[in-house]
C-alpha positions in Angstrom: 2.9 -2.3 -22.4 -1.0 -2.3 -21.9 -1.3 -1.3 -18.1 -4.2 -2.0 -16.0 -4.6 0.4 -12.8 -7.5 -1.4 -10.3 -8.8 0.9 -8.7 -8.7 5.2 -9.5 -8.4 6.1 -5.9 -5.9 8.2 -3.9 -3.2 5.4 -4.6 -4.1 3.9 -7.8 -5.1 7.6 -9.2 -2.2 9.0 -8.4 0.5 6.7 -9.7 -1.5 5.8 -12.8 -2.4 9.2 -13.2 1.4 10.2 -13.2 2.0 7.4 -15.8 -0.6 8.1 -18.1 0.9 11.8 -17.4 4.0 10.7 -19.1 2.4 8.7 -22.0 2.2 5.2 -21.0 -0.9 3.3 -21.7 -3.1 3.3 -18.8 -6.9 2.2 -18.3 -8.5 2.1 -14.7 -10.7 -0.5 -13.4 -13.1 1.2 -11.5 -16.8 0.6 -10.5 -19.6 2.4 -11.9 -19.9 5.7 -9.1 -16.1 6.0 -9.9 -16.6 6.0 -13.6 -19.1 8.3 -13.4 -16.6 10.9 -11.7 -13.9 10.6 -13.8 -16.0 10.9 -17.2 -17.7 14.6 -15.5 -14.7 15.4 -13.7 -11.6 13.9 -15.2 -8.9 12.2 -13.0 -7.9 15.6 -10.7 -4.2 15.1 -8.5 -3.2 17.8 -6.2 0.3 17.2 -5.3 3.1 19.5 -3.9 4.8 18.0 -7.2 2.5 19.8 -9.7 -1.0 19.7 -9.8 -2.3 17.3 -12.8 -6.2 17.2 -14.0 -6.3 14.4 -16.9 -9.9 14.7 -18.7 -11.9 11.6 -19.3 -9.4 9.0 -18.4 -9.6 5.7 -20.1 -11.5 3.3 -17.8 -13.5 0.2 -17.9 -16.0 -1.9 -15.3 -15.5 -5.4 -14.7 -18.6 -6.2 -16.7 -17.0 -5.0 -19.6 -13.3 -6.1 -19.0 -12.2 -8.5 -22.3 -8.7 -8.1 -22.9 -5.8 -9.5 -21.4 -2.9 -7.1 -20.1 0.5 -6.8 -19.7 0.4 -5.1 -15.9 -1.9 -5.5 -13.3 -1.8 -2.8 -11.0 -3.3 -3.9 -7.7 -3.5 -0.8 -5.6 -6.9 -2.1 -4.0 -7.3 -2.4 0.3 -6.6 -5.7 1.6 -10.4 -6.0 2.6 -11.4 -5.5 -1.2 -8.5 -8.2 -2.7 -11.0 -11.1 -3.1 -13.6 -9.1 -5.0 -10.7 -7.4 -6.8 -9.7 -10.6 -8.0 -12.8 -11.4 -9.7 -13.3 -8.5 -11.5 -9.9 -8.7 -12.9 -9.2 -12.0 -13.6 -10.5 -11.8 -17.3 -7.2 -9.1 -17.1 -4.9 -12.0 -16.5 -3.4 -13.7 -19.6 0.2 -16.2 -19.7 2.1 -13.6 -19.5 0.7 -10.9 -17.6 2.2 -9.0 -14.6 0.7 -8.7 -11.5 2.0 -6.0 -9.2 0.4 -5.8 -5.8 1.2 -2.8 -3.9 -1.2 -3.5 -0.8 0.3 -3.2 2.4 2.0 -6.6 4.8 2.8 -9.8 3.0 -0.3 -12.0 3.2 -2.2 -10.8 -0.1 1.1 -12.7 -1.7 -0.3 -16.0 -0.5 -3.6 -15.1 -2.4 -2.2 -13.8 -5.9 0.6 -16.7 -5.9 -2.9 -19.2 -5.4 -5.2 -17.9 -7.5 -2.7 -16.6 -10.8 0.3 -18.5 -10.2 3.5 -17.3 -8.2 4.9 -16.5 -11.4 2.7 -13.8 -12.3 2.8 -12.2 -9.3 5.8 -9.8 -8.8 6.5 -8.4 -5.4 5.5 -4.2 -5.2 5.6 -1.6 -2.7 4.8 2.3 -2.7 5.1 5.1 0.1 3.2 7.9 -0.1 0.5 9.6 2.2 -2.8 10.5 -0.4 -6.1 10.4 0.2 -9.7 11.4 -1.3 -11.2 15.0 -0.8 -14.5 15.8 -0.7 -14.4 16.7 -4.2 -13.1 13.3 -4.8 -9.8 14.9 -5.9 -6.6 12.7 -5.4 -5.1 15.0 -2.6 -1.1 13.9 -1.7 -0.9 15.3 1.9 3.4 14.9 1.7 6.0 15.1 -0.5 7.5 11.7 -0.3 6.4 9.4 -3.1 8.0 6.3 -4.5 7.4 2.7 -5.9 9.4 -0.1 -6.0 8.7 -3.5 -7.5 10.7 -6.4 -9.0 11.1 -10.3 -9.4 10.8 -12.0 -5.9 13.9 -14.0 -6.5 16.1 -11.0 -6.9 16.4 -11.4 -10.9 16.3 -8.7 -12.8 14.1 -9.8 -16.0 13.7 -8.5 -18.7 9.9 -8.4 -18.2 10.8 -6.1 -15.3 13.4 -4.2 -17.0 10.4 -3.1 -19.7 8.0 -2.1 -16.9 11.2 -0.2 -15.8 11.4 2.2 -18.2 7.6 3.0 -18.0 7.6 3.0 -14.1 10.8 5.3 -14.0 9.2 8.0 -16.7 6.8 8.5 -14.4 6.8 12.0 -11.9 7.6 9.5 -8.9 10.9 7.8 -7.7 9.8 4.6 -9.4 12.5 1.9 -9.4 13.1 -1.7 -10.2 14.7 -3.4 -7.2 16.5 -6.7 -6.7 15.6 -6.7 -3.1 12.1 -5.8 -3.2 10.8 -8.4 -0.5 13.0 -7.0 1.6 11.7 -3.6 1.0 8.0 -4.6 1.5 9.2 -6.4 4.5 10.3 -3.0 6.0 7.6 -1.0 5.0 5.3 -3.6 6.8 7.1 -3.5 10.2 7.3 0.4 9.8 3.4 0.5 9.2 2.2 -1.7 12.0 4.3 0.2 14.0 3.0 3.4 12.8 -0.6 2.5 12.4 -0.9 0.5 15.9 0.5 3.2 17.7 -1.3 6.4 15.9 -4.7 4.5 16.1 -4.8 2.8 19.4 -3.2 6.2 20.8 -5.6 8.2 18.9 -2.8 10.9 17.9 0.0 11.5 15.8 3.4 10.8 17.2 4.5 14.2 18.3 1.6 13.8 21.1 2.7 10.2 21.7 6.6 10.0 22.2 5.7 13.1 24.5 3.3 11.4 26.4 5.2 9.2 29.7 6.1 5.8 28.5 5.1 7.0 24.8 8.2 6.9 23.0 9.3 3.8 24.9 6.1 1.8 23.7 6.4 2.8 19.9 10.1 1.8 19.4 8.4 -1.4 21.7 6.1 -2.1 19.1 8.9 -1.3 16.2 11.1 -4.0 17.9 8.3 -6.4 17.7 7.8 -6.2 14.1 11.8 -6.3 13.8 11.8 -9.4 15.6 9.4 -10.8 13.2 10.9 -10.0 10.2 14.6 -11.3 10.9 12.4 -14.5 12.2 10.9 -14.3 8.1 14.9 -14.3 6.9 14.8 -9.9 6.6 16.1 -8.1 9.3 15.8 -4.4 9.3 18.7 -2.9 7.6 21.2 -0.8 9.9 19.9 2.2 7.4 16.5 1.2 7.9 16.3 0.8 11.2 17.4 4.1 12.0 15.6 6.2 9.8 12.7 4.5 10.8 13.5 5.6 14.4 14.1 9.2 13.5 10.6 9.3 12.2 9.1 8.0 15.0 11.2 9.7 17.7 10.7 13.2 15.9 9.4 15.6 18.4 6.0 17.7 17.5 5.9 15.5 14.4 2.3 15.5 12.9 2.7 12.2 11.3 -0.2 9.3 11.2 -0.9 6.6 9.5 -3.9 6.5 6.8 -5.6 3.3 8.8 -5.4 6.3 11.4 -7.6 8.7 9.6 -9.6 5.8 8.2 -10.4 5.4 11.7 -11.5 9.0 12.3 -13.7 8.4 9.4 -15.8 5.6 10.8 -14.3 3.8 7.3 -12.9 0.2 7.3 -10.0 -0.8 8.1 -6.8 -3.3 7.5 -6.6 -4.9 10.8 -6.1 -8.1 10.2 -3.9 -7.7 7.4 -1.6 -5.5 8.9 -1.6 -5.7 12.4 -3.4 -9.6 13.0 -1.0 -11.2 10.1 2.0 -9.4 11.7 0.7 -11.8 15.5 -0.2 -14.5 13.5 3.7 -14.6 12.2 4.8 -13.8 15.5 3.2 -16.7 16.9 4.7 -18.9 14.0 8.3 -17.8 15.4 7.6 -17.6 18.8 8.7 -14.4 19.1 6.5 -12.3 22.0 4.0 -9.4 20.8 2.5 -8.5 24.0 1.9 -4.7 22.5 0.7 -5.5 19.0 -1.8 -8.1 20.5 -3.1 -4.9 22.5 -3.2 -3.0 19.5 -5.2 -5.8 17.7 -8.2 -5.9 20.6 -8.2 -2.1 20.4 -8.9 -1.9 16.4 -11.0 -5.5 16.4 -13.3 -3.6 18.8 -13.8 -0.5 16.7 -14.7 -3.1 14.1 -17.3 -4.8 16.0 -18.5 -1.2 17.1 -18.3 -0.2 13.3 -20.6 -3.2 12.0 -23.5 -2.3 15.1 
C-alpha cells in the first residue's frame, strides 16, 4: 500500500517514521520550510523506544502532489484540517483511505462531506511528542499506540491490509472493531485533561492537591462522560477507571500538549476539543457549567493571542 503521511511533525513524524522504519512505503506531505529540514537533516525521532534518524525521507508539496494513494494519514491540528484538505485532495482516488487521527469527533463531519463517509475510516493515537528546537521528533513518554478501523465495526479487508502494515510498525498499532468508541474516550479523557491543565496552568499533581482540585477534574471528567453516553458510548467500567487513576495520581507531572501549546504562545484546539464537547452538551441537554468556564478561559487567550 502507497501511504501518504500529512504532515512530518511530532505526530505524523513519528508514526510514519516508525513505518517507513519497518519498510512500508511512506511519503510525507509537508510544506516547503519542512522539506527543507528533512532533505539537510533527515527525519530525526528520539524516543525511549530507540532513537531512529531516517536520511532524506521521501516527501512531496502539495504543488507537486499527482498521484492517488491508498492511505491518507491525517495527523494535521484541527485548526489546519480545511487547508489540509486542499492540499491533499489530488491524494484522494475511489478507493483511497482516509485515517484521521485529530483529536474530538467533529473533523468526521468534514472528511465524511468533502471525500465521502466511505473513505473516511475512524483513527485514534496516544502518545505525548512534540518538536525540539532542533526540530527533532522528541517523544516525552513511553506510551504510544494507534488504533483505527471501519466505523460500522466491520473488519474489511481494506483494513485488514493496512493491518499488517500498521502492526509492523515499533508502536502498539491495532485494528479495532470498536474504534468510535475508542476515539470517543480519548476525547472525554482529553477535554478533561486539557481544560483542567490549561485553565489551571499546571500539571495535575499541583491540581488534585490544590482545595477543591481533584474534585473539579473528575467534575469536568463526568461532564464529558455524560456527553458521551448521551452520543450512544459510555465510558467503559475499564476506562473509566484508569482514566481516574491518571488524573487522581498524586505529584503526577502529566499535561496535556494544548497545555504546553499554551505556554508557547502557539494555537490552539479550543473549539474543537473543548467548544464541540459544549456544543454536544447543549444538543443533549446535559449541564457543563465547568467546561463552559474552561472554554471563556482558552477563547480569551485566543483573543489575547491574535492582539
Amino acid at each position: 500500500m502507497k501511504i501518504l503521511v500529512v504532515g512530518a511533525g511530532s505526530i505524523g513524524g513519528y508514526f510514519g517514521g516508525r513505518m517507513l522504519q519497518a519498510g512500508a512505503d511512506i511519503t510525507f506531505l509537508v510544506r516547503s520550510r519542512r522539506a527543507r529540514e528533512l532533505a539537510r537533516d533527515g527525519l530525526v525521532i528520539k524516543s525511549p523506544h530507540g532513537d531512529l534518524t531516517i536520511p532524506t525521507p521521501p516527501t512531496v508539496e502539495a504543488v507537486g502532489l499527482k498521484q492517488k494513494y491508498d492511505v491518507v494519514l491525517l495527523s494535521c491540528k484541527a485548526f489546519d484540517l480545511d487547508d489540509a484538505i486542499l492540499s491533499v485532495a489530488p491524494a484522494v482516488g475511489d478507493h483511497t483511505m482516509i485515517v484521521p487521527l485529530l483529536n474530538g469527533m467533529k473533523h468526521l463531519d468534514v472528511l465524511d462531506k468533502t471525500f465521502g463517509p466511505e473513505r473516511v475510516l475512524g483513527g485514534q493515537c496516544a502518545i505525548a511528542t512534540t518538536l525540539n528546537a532542533q526540530r527533532e521528533v522528541v517523544q516525552l513518554a513511553p506510551m504510544q499506540s494507534l488504533s483505527f478501523g471501519e466505523r460500522d465495526g466491520s473488519m474489511s479487508e481494506r483494513v485488514k491490509g493496512l493491518a499488517t502494515i500498521i502492526e509492523a510498525g515499533n508502536f502498539s498499532g491495532t485494528a479495532s472493531p470498536a474504534i468510535l468508541q475508542e476515539m470517543w474516550e480519548k476525547w472525554a479523557f482529553l477535554a478533561t485533561l486539557a481544560g483542567v491543565t490549561t485553565s489551571m496552568r499546571g500539571p495535575i499533581g499541583p491540581i488534585i492537591a490544590a482545595p477543591g482540585g481533584r474534585d473539579f477534574v473528575l467534575g469536568v471528567r463526568d461532564e464529558c462522560a455524560a456527553v458521551a453516553a448521551a452520543a450512544g458510548h459510555a465510558l467503559r467500567d475499564d476506562n473509566r477507571a484508569r482514566v481516574e487513576s491518571i488524573l487522581t495520581t498524586e505529584g503526577s507531572t502529566m499535561t496535556a500538549s494544548m497545555f504546553r501549546d499554551l505556554q508557547a504562545g502557539a494555537a490552539i484546539e479550543a473549539d474543537h476539543v473543548i467548544g464541540d464537547m459544549i456544543a454536544r452538551a447543549d444538543a443533549a441537554k446535559s449541564p457543563a457549567p465547568r467546561l463552559r468556564m474552561i472554554y471563556t478561559h482558552l477563547k480569551v487567550y485566543e483573543a489575547q493571542r491574535k492582539t
